[in-house]
N, C-alpha and C positions, 0 to 999 in steps of 0.2 A: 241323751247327754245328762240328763237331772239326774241319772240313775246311776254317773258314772261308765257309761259305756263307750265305747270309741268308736265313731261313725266313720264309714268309707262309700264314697258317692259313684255310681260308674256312670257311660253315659246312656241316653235312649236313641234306640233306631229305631222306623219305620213298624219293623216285625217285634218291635217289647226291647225290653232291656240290652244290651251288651255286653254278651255271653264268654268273649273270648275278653274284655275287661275284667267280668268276674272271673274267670278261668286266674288271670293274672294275678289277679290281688291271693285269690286263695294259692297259691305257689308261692308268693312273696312273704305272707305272712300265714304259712303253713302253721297248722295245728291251732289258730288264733282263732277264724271265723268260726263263731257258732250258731250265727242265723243270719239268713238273707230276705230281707224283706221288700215284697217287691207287689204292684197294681198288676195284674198281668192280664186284665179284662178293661178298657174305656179309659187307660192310666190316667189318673191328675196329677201335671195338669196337660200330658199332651194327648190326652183322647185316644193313642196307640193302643192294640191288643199284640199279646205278645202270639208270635205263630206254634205252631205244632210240634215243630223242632226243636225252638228253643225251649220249649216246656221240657220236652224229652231230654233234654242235654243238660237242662239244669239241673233236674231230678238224679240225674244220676252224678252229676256232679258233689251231688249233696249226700248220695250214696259213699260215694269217693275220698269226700273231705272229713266227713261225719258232721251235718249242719244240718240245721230243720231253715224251712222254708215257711215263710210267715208270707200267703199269700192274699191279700186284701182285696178280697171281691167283691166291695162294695156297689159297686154298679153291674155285677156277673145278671143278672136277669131286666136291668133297667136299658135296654134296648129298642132303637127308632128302626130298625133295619133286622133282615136277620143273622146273628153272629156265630156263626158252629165252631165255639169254643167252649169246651168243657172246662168246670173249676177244676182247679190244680190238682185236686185230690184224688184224682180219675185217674192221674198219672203214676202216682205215689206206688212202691211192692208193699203191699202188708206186711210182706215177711220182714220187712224192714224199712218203717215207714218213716217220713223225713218230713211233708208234707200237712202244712195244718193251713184249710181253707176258711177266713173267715168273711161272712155275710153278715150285711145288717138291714133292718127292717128303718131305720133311718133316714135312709138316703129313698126307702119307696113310699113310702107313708107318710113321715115328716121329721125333720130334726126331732123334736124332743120324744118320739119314742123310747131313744135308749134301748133297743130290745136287738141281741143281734145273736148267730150260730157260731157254731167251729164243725167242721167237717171233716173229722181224721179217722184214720186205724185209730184202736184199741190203746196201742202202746201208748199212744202219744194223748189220747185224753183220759185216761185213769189219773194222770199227776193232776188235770185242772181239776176234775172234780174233787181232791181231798186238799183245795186251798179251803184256808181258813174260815174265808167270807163266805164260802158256800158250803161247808159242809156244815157251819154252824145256824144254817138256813137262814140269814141273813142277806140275803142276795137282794140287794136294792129296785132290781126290775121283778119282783115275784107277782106285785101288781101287773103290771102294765103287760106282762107275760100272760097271765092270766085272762086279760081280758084280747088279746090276740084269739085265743085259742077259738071263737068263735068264728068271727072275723076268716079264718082257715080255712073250717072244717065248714062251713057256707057255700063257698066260693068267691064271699067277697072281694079276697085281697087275690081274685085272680082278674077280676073282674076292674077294680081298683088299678092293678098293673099294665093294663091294656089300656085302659082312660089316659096313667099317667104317660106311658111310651110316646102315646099319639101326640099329647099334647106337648107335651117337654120335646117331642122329634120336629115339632112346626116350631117352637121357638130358636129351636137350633138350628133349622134351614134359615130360619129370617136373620138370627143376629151374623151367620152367615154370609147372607147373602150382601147385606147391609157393608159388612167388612169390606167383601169383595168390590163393592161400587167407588168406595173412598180411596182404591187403591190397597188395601193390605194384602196379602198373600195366608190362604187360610188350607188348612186340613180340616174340612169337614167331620166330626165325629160320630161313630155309629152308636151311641150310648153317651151315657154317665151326664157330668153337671157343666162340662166346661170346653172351652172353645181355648186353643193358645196360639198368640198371634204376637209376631212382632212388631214394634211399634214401628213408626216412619216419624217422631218429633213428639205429639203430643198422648202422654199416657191416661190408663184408664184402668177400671176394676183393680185386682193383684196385683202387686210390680212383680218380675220371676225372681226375683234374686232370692227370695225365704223358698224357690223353689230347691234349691242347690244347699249340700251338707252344713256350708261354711259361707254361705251367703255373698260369694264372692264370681257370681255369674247368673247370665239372664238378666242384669241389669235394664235391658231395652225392648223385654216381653214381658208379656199382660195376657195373667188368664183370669180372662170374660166366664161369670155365671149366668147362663141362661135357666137360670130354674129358681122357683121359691119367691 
């Protein structure tokens, strides 16, 4: 919105986004959409992965309409359980790719990293690399990138990501479980930072309503951080 752009919210089902929502909006306002952005691994804040279908459906969706897919995999390897979903980008045709998966070292390591990927075809990251801030080697993580690289090529951060799974997966079975004793109704999540649960009177953590385009729903759910 600060950039000027026109947001359209659809809603979430159990298996990711709502596919035949998007279908609609892009018929309604043909030739308009030019990106869909969307969590389709641990979503925040309701913990949902989107299924196999809908990935395939929206890919080619995207194929159809002409729109890149801005797919935010922030939590795609931060997993309690095991999840066989591949990043978005798996999906994508080369020969005409839509599809840009982006990861961040953030969310496994710690907020102020700042250090994160894009996962595309060719087509679609030749334009990031000749933006200004980076071709003029001024890329503000050049530090903090660099000293990753060790951290890698170690095993550290593989070693790192198994410590945090385990540990972040027991805080999430307990603030869980905790919910479910007081009465709430919970979807347990197999990944990411957050727990969404409706309230019964008295609120806590997020209220949802900043979850919604227009802030005009979700009023009466709370999504709980169990991490950090």
């Amino acid at each position: 919105k600060d950039r000027g752009m026109s947001l359209l919210g659809v809603p979430m089902q159990e298996d990711g986004m709502d596919i035949d929502a998007v279908e609609k909006l892009l018929e309604k306002h043909s030739g308009k959409i030019k990106m869909v952005y969307t969590v389709p691994v641990h979503h925040n804040p309701t913990g949902y992965t989107m299924s196999d279908a809908k990935r395939e459906r929206l890919v080619a969706l995207a194929r159809k309409h002409n729109f890149v897919i801005c797919a935010d995999e922030a939590y795609q390897l931060l997993n309690f359980e095991p999840v066989n979903v591949k990043p978005m980008f798996y999906y994508d045709d080369p020969a005409d790719p839509k599809v840009l998966s982006v990861g961040t070292f953030s969310k496994l390591i710690g907020p102020g990293v700042k250090v994160g990927w894009v996962q595309a075809h060719e087509p679609l990251l030749k334009p990031l690399a000749g933006l200004g801030w980076v071709d003029s080697g001024n890329n503000p993580v050049i530090f903090s990138s660099c000293n990753l690289i060790d951290f890698l090529e170690t095993g550290g951060m593989n070693a790192h990501l198994e410590n945090v799974s385990k540990d972040l997966g027991a805080r999430c079975a307990l603030i869980c479980k905790k919910l479910r004793e007081v009465g709430l109704e919970v979807v347990q999540p197999k990944g990411g930072y957050f727990v969404w649960v409706k309230s019964k009177g008295k609120m806590t953590g997020r209220s949802g309503e900043c979850m919604s385009v227009n802030k005009d729903q979700f009023h009466d759910w709370m999504r709980l951080c169990f991490c950090w």
